[in-house]
N, CA, C and O of each residue as an XYZ file, in Angstrom:
484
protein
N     -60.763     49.695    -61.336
C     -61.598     49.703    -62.519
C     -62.482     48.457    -62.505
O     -61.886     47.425    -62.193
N     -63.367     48.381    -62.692
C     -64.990     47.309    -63.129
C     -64.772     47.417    -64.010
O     -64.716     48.415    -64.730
N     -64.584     46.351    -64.178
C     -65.460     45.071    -66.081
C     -66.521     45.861    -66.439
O     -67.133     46.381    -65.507
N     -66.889     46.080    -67.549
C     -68.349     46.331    -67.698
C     -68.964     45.266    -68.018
O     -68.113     44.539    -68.532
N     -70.097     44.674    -68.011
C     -70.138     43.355    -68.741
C     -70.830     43.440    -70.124
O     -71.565     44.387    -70.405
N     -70.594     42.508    -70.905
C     -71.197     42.271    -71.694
C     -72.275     41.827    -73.172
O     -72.219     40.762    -73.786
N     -72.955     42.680    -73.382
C     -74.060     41.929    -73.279
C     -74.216     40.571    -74.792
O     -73.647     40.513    -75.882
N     -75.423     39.528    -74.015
C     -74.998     38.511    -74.290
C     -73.985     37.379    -73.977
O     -74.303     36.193    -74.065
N     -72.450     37.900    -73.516
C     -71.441     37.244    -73.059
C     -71.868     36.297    -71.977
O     -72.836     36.451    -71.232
N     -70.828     35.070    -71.989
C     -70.839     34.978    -70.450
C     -70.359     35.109    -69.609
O     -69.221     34.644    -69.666
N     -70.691     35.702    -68.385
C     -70.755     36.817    -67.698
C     -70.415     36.293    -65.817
O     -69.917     37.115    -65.048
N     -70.685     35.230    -65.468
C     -70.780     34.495    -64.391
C     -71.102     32.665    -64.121
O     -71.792     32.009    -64.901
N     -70.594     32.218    -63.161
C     -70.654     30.752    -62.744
C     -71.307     30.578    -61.631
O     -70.832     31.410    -60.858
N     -71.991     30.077    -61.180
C     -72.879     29.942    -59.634
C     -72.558     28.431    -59.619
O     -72.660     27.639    -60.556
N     -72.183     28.223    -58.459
C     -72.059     26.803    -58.064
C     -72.558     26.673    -56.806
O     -72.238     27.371    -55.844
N     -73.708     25.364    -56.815
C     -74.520     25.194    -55.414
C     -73.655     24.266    -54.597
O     -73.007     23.280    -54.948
N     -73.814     24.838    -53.404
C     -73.145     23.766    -52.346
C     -73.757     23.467    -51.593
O     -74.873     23.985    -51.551
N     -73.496     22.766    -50.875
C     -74.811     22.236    -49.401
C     -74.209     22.827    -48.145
O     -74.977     23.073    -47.215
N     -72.429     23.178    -47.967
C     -72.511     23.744    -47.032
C     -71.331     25.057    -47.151
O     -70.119     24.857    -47.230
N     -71.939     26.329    -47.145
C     -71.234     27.620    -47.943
C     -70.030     27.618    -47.088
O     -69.016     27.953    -47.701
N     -69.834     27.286    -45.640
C     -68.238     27.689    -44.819
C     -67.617     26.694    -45.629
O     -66.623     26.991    -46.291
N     -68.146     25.424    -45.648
C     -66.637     24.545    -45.872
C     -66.187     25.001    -47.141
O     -64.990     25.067    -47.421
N     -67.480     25.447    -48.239
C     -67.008     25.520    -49.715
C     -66.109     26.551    -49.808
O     -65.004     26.429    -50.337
N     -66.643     27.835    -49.189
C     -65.752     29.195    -48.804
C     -64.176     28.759    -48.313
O     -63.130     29.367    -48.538
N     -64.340     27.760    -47.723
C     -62.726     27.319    -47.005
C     -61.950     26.595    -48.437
O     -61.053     27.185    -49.038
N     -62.322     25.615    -48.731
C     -62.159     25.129    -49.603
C     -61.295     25.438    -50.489
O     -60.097     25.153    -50.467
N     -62.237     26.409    -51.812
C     -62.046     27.429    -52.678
C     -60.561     28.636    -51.781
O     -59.355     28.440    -51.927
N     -60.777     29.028    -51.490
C     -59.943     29.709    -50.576
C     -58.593     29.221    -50.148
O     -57.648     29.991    -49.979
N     -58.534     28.115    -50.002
C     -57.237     26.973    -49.341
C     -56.507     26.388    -50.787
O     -55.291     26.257    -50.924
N     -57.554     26.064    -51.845
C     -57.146     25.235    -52.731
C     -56.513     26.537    -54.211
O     -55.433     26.551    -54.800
N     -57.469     27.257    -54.332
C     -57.131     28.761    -55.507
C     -56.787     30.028    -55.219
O     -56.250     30.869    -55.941
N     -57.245     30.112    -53.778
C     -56.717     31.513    -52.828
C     -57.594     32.211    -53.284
O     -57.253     33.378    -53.478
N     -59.039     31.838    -53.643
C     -60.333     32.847    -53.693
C     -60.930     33.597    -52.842
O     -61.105     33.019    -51.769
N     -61.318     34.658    -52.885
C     -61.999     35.466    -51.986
C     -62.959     35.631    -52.252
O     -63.290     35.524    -53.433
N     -64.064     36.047    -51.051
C     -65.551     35.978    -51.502
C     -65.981     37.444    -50.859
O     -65.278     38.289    -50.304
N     -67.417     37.426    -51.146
C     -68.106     38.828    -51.008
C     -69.330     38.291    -50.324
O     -70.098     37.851    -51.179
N     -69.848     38.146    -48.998
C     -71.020     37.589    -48.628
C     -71.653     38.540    -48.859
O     -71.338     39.720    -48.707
N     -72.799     37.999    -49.326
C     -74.370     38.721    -49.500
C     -75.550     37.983    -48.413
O     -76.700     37.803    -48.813
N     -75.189     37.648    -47.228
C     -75.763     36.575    -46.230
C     -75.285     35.271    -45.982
O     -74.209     34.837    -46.394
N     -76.048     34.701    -45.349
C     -76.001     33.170    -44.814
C     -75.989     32.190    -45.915
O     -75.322     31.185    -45.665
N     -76.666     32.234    -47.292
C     -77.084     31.661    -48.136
C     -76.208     31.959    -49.769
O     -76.435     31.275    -50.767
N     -75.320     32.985    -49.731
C     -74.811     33.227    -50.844
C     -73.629     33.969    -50.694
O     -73.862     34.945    -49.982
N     -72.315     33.916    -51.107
C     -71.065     34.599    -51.771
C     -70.814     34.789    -53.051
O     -71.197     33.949    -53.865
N     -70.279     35.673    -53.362
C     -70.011     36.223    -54.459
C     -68.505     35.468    -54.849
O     -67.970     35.166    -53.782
N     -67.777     35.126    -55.839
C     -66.720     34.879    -55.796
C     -65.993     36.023    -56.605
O     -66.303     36.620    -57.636
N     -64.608     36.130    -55.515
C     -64.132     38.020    -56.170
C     -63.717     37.915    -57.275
O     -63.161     36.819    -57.348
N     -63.661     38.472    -58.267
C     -62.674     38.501    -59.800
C     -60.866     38.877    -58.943
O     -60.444     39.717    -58.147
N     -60.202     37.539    -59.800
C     -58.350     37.920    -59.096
C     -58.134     39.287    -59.812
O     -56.957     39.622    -59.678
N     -58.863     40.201    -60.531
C     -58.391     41.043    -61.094
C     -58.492     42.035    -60.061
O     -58.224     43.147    -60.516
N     -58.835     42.048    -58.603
C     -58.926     43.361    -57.917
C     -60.104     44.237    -58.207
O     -60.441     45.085    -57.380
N     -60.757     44.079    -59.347
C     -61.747     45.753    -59.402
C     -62.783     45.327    -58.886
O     -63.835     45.520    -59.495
N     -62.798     44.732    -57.813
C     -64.395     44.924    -57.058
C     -65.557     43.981    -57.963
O     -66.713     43.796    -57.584
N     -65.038     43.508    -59.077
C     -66.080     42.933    -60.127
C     -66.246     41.260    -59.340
O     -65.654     40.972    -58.300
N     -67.031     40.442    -59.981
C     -67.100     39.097    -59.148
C     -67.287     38.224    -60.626
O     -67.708     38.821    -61.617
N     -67.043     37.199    -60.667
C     -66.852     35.815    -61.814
C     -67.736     35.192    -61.553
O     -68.322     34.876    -62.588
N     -68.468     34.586    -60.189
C     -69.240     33.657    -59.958
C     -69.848     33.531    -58.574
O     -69.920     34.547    -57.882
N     -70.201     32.608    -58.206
C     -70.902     32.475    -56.287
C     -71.060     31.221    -56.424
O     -71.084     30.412    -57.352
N     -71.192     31.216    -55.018
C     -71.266     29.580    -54.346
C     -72.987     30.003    -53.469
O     -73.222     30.795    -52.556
N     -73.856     29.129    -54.201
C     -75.346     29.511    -53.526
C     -75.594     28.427    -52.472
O     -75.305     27.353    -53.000
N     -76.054     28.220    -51.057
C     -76.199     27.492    -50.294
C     -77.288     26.857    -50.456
O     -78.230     27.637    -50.318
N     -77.842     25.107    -50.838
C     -79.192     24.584    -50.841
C     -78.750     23.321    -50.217
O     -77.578     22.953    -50.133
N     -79.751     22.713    -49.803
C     -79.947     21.399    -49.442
C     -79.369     20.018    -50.194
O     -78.817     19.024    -49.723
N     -79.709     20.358    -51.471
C     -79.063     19.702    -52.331
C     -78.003     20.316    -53.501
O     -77.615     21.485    -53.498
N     -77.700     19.528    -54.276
C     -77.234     20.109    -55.471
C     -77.849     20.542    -56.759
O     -79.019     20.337    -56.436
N     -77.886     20.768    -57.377
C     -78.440     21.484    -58.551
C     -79.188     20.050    -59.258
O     -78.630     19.015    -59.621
N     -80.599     20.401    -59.301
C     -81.318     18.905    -60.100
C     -80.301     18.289    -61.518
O     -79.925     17.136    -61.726
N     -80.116     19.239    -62.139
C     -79.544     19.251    -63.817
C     -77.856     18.824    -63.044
O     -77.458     17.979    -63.845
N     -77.328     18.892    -62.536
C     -75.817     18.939    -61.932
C     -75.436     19.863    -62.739
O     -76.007     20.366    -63.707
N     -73.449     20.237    -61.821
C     -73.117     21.133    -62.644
C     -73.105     22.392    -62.261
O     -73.450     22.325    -61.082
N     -72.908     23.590    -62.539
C     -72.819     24.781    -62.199
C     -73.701     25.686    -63.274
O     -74.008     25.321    -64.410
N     -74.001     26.822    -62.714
C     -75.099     27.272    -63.599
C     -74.281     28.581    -64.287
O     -73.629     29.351    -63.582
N     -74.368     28.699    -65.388
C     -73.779     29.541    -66.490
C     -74.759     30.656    -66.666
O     -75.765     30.330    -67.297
N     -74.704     31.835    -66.277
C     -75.392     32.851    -66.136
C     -74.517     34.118    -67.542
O     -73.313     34.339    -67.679
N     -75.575     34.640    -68.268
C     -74.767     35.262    -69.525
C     -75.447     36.546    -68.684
O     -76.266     36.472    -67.769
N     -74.865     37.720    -69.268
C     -75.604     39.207    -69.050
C     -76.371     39.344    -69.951
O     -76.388     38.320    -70.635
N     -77.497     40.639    -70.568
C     -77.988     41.263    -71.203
C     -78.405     42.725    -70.897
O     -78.722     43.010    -69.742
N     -78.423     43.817    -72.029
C     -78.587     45.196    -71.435
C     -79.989     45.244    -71.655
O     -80.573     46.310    -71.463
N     -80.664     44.147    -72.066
C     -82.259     44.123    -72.443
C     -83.101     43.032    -71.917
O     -83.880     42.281    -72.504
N     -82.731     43.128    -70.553
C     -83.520     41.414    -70.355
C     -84.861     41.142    -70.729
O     -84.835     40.050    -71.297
N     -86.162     41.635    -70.695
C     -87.402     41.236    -71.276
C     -87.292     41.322    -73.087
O     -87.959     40.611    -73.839
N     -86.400     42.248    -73.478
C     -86.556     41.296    -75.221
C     -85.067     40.279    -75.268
O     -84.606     39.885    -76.339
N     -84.430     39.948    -73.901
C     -83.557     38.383    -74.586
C     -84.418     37.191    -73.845
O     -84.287     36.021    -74.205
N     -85.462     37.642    -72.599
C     -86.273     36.510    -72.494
C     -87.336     36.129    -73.903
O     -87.644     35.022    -74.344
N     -87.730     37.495    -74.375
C     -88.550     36.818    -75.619
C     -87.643     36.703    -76.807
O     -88.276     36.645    -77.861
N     -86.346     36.653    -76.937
C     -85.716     36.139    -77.753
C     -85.153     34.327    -77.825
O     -85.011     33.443    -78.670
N     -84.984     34.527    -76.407
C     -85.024     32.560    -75.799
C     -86.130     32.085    -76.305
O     -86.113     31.123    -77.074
N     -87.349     32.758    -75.903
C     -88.808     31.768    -76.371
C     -88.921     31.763    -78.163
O     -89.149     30.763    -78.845
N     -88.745     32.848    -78.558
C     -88.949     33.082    -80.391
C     -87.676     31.951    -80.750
O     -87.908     31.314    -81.777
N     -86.677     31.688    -80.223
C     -85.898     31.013    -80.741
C     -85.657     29.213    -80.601
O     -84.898     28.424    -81.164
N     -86.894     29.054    -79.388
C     -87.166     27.681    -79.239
C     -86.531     27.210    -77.517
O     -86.311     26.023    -77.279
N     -86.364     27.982    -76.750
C     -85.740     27.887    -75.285
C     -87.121     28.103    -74.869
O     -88.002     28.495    -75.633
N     -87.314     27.779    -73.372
C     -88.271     27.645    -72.117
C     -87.770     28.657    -71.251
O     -87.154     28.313    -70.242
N     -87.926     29.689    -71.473
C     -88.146     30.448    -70.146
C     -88.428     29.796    -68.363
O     -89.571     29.955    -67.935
N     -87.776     29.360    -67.767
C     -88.309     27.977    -66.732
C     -88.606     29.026    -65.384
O     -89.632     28.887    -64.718
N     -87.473     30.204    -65.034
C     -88.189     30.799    -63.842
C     -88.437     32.017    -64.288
O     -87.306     32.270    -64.704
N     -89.206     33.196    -64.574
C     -89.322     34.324    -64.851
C     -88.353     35.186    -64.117
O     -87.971     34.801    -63.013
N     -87.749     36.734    -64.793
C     -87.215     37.859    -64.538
C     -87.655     38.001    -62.895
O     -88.768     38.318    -62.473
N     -86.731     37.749    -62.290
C     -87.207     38.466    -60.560
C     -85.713     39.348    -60.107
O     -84.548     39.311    -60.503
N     -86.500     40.170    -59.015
C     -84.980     40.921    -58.711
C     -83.864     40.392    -57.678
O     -84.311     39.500    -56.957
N     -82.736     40.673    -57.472
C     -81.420     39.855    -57.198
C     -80.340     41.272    -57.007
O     -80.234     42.320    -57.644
N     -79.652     40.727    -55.840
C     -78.889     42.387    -55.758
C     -77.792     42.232    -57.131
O     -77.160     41.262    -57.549
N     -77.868     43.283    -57.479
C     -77.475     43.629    -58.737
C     -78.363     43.908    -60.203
O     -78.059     44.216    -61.355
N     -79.597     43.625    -59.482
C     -80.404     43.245    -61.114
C     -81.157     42.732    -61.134
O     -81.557     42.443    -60.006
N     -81.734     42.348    -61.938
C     -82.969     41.066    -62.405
C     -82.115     40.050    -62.781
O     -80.900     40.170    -62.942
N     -82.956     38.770    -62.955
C     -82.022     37.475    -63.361
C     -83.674     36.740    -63.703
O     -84.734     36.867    -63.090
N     -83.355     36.020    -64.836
C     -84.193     34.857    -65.287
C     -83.069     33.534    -65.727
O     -81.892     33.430    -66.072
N     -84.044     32.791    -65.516
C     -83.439     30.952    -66.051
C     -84.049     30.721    -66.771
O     -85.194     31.166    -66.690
N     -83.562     29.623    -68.287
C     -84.348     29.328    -69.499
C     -83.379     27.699    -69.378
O     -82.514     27.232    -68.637
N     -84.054     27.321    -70.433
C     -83.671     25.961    -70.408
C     -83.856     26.119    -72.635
O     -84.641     26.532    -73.488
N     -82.390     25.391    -72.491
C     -82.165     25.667    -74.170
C     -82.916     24.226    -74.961
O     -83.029     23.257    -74.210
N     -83.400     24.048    -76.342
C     -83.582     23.081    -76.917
C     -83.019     21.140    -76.452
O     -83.637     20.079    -76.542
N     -81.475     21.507    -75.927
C     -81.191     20.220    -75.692
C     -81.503     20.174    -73.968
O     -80.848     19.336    -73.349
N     -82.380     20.956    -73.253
C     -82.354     20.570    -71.881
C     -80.955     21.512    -70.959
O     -80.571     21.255    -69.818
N     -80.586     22.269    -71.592
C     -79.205     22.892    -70.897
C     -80.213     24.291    -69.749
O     -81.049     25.151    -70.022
N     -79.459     23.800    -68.338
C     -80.338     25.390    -67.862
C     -78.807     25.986    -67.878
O     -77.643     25.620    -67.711
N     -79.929     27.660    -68.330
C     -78.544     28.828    -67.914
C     -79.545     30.037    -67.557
O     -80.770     29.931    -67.507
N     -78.810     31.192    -67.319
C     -79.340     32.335    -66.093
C     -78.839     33.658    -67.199
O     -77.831     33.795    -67.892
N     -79.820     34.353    -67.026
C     -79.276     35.661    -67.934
C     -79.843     36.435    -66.535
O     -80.661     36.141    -65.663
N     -78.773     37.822    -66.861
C     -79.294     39.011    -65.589
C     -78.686     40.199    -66.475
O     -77.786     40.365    -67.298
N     -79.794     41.003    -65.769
C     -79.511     42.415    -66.369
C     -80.003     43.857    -65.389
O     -81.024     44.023    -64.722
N     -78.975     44.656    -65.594
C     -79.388     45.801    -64.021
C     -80.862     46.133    -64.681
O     -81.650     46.874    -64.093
């Protein structure tokens, strides 16, 4: 059985690493996580619940995340009216809706400077 997600909730964790084997080893050695590669550059991290669903990923960059930290990604079943609900409500829209296996995904940045990630199929 799959989670359904949702909407509004939060929904996923992305954490950048600089180098995805060791983090994959890591995670794996230290919580007994399993991952789902989607390439060279990204894993999925599995949900311990078994249904095929995923909690979070480890994204591969050069550096770490400018803001530090891990990025908090919520769902929505409406992503173009919760991006114009971020802006009507005083958030920055910072990267626009683009597609991502699973969906679309946008980043906003809230009143105090917080980035987070909404996605929606």
């Amino acid at each position: 059985m799959t989670t359904t997600p949702v909407h509004h909730s939060i929904d996923y964790v992305e954490l950048t690493v600089t180098d995805l084997d060791a983090a994959k080893d890591f995670y794996a050695a230290a919580f007994g996580w399993r991952f789902v590669d989607y390439g060279p550059e990204y894993a999925g991290i599995a949900s311990r619940l078994g249904d095929g669903s995923e909690v979070g990923g480890l994204l591969l960059a050069s550096t770490p995340r400018s803001s530090g930290g891990p990025l908090v990604l919520l769902y929505s079943d409406a992503l173009d009216a919760t991006a114009d609900a971020i802006t009507r409500a005083g958030g920055v829209v910072t990267v626009p809706a683009y597609p991502f296996p699973g969906g679309r995904r946008l980043h906003f940045t809230d009143p105090a400077g917080n980035e987070l990630g909404v996605w929606g199929a």
